[in-house]
C-alpha positions in Angstrom: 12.4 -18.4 -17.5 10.0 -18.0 -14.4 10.9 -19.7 -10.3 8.4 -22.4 -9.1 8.0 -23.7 -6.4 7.3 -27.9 -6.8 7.9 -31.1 -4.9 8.4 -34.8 -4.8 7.8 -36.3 -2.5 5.3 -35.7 0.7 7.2 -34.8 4.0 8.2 -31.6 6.0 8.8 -28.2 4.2 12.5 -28.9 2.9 10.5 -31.2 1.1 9.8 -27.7 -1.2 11.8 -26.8 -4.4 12.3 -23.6 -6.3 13.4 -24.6 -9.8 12.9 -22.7 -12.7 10.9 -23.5 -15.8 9.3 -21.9 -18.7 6.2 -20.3 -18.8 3.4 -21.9 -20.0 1.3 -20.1 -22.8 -2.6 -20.3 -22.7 -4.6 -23.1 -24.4 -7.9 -22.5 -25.0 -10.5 -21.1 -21.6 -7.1 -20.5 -19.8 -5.1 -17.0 -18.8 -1.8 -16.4 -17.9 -1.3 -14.4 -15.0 2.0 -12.4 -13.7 1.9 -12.8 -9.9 2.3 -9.5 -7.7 1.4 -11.5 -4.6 0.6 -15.1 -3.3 -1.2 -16.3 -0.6 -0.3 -18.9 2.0 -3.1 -21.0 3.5 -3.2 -23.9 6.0 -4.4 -26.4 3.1 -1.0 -26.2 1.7 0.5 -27.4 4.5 -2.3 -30.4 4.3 -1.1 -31.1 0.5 2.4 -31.0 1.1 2.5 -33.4 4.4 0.1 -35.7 2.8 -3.3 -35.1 4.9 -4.7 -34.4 1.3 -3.2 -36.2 -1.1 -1.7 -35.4 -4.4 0.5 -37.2 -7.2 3.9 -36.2 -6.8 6.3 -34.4 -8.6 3.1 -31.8 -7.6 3.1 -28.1 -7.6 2.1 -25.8 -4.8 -0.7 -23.6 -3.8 -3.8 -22.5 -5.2 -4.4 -18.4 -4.9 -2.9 -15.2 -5.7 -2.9 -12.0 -7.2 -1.5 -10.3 -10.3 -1.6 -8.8 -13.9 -3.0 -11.2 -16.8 -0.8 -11.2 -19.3 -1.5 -13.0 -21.8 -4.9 -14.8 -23.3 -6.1 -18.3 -24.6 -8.7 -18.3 -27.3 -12.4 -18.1 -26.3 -11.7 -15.7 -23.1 -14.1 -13.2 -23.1 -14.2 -11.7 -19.8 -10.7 -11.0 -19.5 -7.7 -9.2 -21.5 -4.1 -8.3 -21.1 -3.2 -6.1 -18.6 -6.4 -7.0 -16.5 -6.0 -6.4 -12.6 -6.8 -10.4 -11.0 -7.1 -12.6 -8.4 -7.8 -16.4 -8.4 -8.6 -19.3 -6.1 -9.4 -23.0 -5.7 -7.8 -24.1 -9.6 -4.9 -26.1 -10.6 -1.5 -26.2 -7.9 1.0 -23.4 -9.3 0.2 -20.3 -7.4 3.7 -21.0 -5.8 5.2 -19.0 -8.4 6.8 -16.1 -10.6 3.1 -16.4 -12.7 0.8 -18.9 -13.3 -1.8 -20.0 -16.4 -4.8 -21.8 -15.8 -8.8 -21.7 -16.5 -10.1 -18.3 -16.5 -13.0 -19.5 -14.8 -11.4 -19.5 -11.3 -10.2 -16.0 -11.8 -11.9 -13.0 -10.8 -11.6 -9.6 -11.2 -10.3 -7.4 -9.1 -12.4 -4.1 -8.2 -9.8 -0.8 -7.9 -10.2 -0.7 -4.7 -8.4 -4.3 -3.6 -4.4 -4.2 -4.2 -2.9 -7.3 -5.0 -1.2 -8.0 -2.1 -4.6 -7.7 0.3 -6.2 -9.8 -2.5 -3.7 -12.6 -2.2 -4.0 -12.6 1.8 -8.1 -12.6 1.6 -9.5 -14.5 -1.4 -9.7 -17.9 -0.1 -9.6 -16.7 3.6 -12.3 -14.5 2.6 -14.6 -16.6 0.8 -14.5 -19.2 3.3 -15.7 -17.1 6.1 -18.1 -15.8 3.6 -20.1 -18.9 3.5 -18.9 -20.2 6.8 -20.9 -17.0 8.2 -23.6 -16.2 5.3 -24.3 -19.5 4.1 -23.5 -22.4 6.2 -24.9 -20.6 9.8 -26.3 -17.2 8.4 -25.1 -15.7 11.8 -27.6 -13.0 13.1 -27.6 -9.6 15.1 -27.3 -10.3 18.9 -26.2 -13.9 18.7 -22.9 -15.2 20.5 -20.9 -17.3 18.5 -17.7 -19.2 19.5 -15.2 -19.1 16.7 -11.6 -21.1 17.2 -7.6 -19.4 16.3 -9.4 -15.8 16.5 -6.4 -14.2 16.0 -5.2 -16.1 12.8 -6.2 -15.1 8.8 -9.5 -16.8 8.5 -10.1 -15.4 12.5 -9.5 -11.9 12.2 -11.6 -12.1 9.1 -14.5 -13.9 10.9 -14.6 -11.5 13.7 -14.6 -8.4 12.1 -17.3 -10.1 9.5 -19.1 -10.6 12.1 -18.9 -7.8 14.1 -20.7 -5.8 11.1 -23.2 -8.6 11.3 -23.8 -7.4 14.9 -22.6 -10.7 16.3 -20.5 -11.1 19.5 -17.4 -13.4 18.9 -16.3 -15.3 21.9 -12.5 -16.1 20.0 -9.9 -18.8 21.4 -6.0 -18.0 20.9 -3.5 -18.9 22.4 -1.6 -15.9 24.0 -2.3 -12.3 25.7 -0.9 -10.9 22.5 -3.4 -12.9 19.9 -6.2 -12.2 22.5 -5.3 -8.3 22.1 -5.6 -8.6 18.3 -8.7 -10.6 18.2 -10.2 -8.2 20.5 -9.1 -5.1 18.1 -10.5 -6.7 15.0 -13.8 -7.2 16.8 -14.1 -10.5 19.2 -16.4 -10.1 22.2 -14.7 -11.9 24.2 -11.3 -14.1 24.1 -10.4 -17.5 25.9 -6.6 -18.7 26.3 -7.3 -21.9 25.1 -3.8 -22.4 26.9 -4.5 -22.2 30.6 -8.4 -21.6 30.7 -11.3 -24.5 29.9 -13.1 -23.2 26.7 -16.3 -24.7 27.8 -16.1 -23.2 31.4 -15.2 -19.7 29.6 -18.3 -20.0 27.5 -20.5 -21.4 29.8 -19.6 -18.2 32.0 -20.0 -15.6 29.1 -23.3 -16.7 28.0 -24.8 -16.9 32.0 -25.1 -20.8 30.8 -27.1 -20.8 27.8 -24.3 -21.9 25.3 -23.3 -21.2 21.7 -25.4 -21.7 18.9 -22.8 -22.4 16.5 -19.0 -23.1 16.8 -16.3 -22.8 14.0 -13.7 -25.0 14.7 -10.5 -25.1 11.9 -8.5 -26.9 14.7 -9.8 -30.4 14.3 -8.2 -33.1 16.8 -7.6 -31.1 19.9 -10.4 -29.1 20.1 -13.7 -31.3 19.0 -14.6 -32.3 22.6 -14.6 -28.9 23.9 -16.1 -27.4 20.6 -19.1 -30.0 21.0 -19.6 -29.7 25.2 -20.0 -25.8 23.9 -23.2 -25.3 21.8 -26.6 -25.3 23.1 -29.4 -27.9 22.5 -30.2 -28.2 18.7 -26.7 -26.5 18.4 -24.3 -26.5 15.1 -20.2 -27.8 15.1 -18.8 -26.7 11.7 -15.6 -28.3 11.7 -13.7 -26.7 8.9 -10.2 -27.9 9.1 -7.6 -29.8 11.0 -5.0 -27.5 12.0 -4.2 -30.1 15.3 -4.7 -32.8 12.8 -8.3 -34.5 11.6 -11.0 -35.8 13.7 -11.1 -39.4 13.8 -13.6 -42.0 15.5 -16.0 -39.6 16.0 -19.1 -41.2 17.7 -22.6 -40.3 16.8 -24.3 -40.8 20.6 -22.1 -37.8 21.8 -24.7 -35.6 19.5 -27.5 -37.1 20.9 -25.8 -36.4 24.5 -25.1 -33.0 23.9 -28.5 -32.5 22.8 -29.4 -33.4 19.7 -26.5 -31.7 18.2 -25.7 -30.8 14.2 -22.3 -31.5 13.0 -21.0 -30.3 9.2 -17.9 -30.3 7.7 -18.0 -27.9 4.8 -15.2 -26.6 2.6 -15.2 -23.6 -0.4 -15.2 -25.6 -3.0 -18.6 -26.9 -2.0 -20.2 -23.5 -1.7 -18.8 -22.3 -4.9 -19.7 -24.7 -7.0 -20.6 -22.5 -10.0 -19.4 -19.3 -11.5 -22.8 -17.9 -10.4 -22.0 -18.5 -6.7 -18.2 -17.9 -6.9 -18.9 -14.4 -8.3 -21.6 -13.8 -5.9 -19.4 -14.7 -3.0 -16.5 -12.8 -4.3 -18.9 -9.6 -4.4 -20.0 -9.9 -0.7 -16.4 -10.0 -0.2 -15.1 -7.1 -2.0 -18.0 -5.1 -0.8 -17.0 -5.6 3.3 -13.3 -5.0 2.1 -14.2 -1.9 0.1 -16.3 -0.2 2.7 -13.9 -1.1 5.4 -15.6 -3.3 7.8 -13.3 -5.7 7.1 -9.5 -4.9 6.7 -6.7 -7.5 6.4 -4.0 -8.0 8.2 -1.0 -9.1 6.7 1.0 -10.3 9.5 4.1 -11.9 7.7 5.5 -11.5 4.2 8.0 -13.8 2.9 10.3 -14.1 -0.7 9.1 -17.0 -2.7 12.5 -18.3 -1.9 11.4 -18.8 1.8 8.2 -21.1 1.0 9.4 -23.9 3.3 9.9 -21.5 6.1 7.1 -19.8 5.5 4.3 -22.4 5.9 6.6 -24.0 9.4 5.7 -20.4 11.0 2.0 -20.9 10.0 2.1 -24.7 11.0 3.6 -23.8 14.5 1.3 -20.8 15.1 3.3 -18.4 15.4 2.2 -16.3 12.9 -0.8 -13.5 13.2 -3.8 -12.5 10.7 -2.5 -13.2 6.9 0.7 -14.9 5.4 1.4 -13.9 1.7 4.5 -14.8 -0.7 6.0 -11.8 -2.7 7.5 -13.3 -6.2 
C-alpha cells in the first residue's frame, strides 16, 4: 500500500486527505515513479480552493522527484532505477509514488538531487520562459519583479542577475528584502509601507520599467501597470491576492500604449522539443551554480494542509517541498 494525498470537496486545507491506496502499475507510454521529494507550488492552492477548477474526489499536485520503478510497454527513454523529475501531468504528485505518461518526465542530470529538483522544476521552468521567452530580459535593463523573496523570486533574481539584469524585487518585510538582495535583486521595495510606483519611479531617475512580473494578481495590477515605461510589458502570471477582474483596456492606452500577457508553463512547453529544451537551460544555471535553490521549509506528507496555509499566508521563504 502507498499514502496519498486526495480530496472532495473544494474549500480550505482540512479539506486534504491522506488515505492509502494501492499502487498503480504502468499501462502503456506511462512510468511509475517512487517519490524522494515533492514540490509545493501556489497552483495547488488555486486547485484545491476552486480558483481552477477540478472534478472532485481529485488528487493533488503535479511535480516531484524520485526513482522510476517500474515501466509500461513502449518506454524507451526511461528504465528502472532511472534518477527523475516531472512536471505539469496528471494530479498525484501528493504522494508515496506516482505513475503517469513518461512524456512529462525528465531526466535528471547527476548533478540535481531530488529534493532541489522537486523545489525547482516548475518554479524553474516558469521563470525560464517568463525571462528567456516571454521578455528575453537583457544586460543592463531594470526589471521590476513582484514576491522577490518567494520560490519563483529568488529564482528570477538570481536568473537574472547572470543575465546582467538589475531586479528592483517587492516583499514584504526587512527580512525577505535581505534575502532577495542576497540572491541578486538590485534593489527591494516593502510593498508594505512604501508606494511601489514612487520606489521605482525614484530607482530608475523616472524612466520606468520595461517589463513587470507580477504573480500577485488583485492587489498589485494598478501599481504593476502605473510602473512600466511607454510601450512597456505587464506579465501577470498568477493570482496569489486573488485574480484580476474588470480589467479596462483604456488604462493601456493611458499608461502609454501598454502590453499586457498572461502566460502560464504549460503554454511555453507545449512539446517535448520545448519542454526538454527548457528543462536544459534550467539544469545548466543549476549546474554551474548561478542559480541555487533555496528550500525554505520542508514538511512530512502528513502536513500537506498545513503546509500550503504557510505558503498561502506568506510566511514562507524561497522553496516549499513535501518529503514522502
Amino acid at each position: 500500500m502507498a499514502r496519498q494525498i486526495q480530496f472532495d470537496t473544494t474549500g480550505g486545507p482540512e479539506v486534504l486527505k491522506l488515505v492509502e491506496v494501492e499502487p498503480r502499475a504502468p499501462n502503456a507510454g506511462e512510468v511509475r515513479i517512487a517519490n524522494k521529494a515533492i514540490g509545493l507550488n501556489f497552483i495547488d492552492i488555486y486547485v484545491r480552493t476552486g480558483l481552477y477548477p477540478v472534478e472532485t474526489p481529485s488528487l493533488m499536485g503535479s511535480e516531484g522527484a524520485g526513482v522510476i520503478e517500474a515501466v509500461g510497454d513502449g518506454v524507451e527513454d526511461f528504465a528502472e532505477g532511472d534518477r527523475v523529475a516531472y512536471v505539469l501531468g496528471p494530479k498525484g504528485a501528493y504522494a508515496d509514488g506516482i505513475t503517469l505518461p513518461a512524456e512529462y518526465v525528465i531526466a535528471l542530470p547527476p548533478e540535481i538531487d531530488f529534493e532541489t529538483a522537486a523545489a525547482s522544476l516548475l518554479k524553474g521552468l516558469t521563470v525560464q520562459y517568463l525571462l528567456r521567452q516571454t521578455y528575453a530580459v537583457g544586460e543592463d535593463e531594470t526589471i521590476l519583479f513582484h514576491a522577490a523573496a518567494g520560490g519563483v523570486g529568488l529564482i528570477a533574481c538570481q536568473w537574472a542577475h547572470a543575465l546582467g539584469a538589475h531586479v528592483i524585487g517587492t516583499v514584504s518585510s526587512a527580512e525577505k528584502a535581505d534575502i532577495a538582495h542576497r540572491n541578486g535583486a538590485w534593489m527591494t521595495i516593502d510593498y508594505t509601507r512604501e508606494s511601489v510606483p514612487d520606489k521605482v519611479r525614484e530607482f530608475t531617475d523616472g524612466a520606468m520599467v520595461p517589463v513587470v512580473y507580477d504573480s500577485v494578481g488583485k492587489d498589485t495590477w494598478a501599481d504593476s501597470l502605473a510602473c512600466l515605461r511607454k510601450r512597456g510589458l505587464m506579465v501577470s502570471f498568477g493570482n496569489a491576492s486573488g485574480p484580476v477582474e474588470d480589467v479596462n483596456l483604456a488604462e493601456l492606452n493611458k499608461g502609454g500604449s501598454l502590453f499586457v500577457t498572461r502566460p502560464s508553463l504549460a503554454g511555453y512547453a507545449d512539446s517535448r522539443e520545448r519542454f526538454e529544451m527548457m528543462c536544459a537551460d534550467l539544469f545548466d544555471v543549476l549546474i554551474s551554480g548561478d542559480v541555487k535553490i533555496h528550500i525554505g521549509q520542508r514538511f512530512g506528507l502528513d502536513e500537506a494542509g498545513a503546509a500550503q496555509q504557510a505558503v498561502a499566508d506568506r510566511k514562507t521563504t524561497g522553496s516549499t517541498i513535501l518529503l514522502p
